[in-house]
N, C-alpha and C positions, 0 to 999 in steps of 0.2 A: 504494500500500500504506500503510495506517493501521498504524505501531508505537505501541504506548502502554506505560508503567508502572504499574501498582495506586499502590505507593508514592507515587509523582511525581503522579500524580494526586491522593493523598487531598490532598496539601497546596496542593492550587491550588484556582482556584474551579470546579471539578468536584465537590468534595464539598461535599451540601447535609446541611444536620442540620436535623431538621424544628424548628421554632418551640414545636410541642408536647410536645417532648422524647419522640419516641416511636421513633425512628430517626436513621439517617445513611446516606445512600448517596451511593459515588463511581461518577458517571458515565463511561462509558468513550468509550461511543459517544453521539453525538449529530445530533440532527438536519442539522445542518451539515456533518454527515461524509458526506452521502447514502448510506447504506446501506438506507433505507427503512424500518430500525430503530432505538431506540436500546438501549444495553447498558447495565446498573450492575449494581456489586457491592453490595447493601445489609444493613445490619444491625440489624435488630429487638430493640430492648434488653431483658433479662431482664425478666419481669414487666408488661411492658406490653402491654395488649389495646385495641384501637380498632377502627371501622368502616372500611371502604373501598367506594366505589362508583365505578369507574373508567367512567364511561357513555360517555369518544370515545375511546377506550382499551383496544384487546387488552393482556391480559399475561399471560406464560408467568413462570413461579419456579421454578426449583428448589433445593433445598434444600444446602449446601456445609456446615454446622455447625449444631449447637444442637437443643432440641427444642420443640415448640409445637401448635398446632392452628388450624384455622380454619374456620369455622361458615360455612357456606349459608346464607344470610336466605332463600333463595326455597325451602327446604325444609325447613329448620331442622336438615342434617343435618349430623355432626363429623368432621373428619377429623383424623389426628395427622398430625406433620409432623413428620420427623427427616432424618438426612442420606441424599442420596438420593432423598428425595422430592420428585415434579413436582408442579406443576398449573396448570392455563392456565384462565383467565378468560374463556372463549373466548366465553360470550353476556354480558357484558360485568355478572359476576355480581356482587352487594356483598353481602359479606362482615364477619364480624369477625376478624381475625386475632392470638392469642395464641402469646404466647413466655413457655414454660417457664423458659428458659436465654437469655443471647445468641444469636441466630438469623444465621447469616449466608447470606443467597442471593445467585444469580449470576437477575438479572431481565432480561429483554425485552420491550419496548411499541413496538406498532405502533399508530397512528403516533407516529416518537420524539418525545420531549420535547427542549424546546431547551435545557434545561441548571439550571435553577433553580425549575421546580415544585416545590410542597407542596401537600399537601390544602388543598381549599375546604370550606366549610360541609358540602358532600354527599358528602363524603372522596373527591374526584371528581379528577386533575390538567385546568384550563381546559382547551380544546381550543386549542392554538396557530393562527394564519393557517397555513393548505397554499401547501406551492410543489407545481409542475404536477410530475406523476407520483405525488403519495402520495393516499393514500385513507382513507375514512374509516369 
């Protein structure tokens, strides 16, 4: 059994802040924990809008605080985002994602990340080496 703390978390090296000052999320679960997934709480700071194209990367969000929207590149179509609100990335879609407000989601990526991604050029997180049983 995995116990963790939010709090105890954000001040260890589980919480990353992105370089481009667009975020901060504390990882709960991680690759290392073998769940097959990983878990963060992250949060989207007021007013800031960027791209994301997660291409070796499922991700489910939903929504725990704040308000926002985020744009479909592949159809150019808008969705608001408030608390409450899902949405899963499930063909592995790149987006742009705006916050109204401080945004805070509870996020899931399959397969997890090992702990210290950030966007690459293609707002993409690297695909890490697999260990036997995870998929891609």
């Amino acid at each position: 059994m995995i116990i963790r703390d939010l709090a105890t978390a954000e001040s260890s090296e589980r919480r990353v802040i992105d370089p481009q000052g667009n975020w901060e999320s504390t990882r709960l679960l991680l690759r290392d924990d073998g769940m097959g997934f990983s878990f963060h709480i992250t949060t989207i700071y007021a007013g800031k809008r960027f791209r994301m194209h997660y291409k070796h990367h499922l991700e489910s969000v939903y929504c725990l605080s704040g308000h926002g929207s985020i744009l479909c590149l592949a159809d150019n179509s808008t969705h608001a985002i408030s608390p409450g609100t899902l949405y899963a990335l499930n063909e592995h879609d790149e987006h742009i994602l705006s916050a109204d407000t401080d945004c805070q989601f509870a996020c899931v990526f399959n397969p997890p990340v090992t702990g210290q991604e950030v966007h690459n050029a293609e707002g993409a997180y690297d695909l890490p080496e697999t260990t036997s049983g995870e998929t891609n």
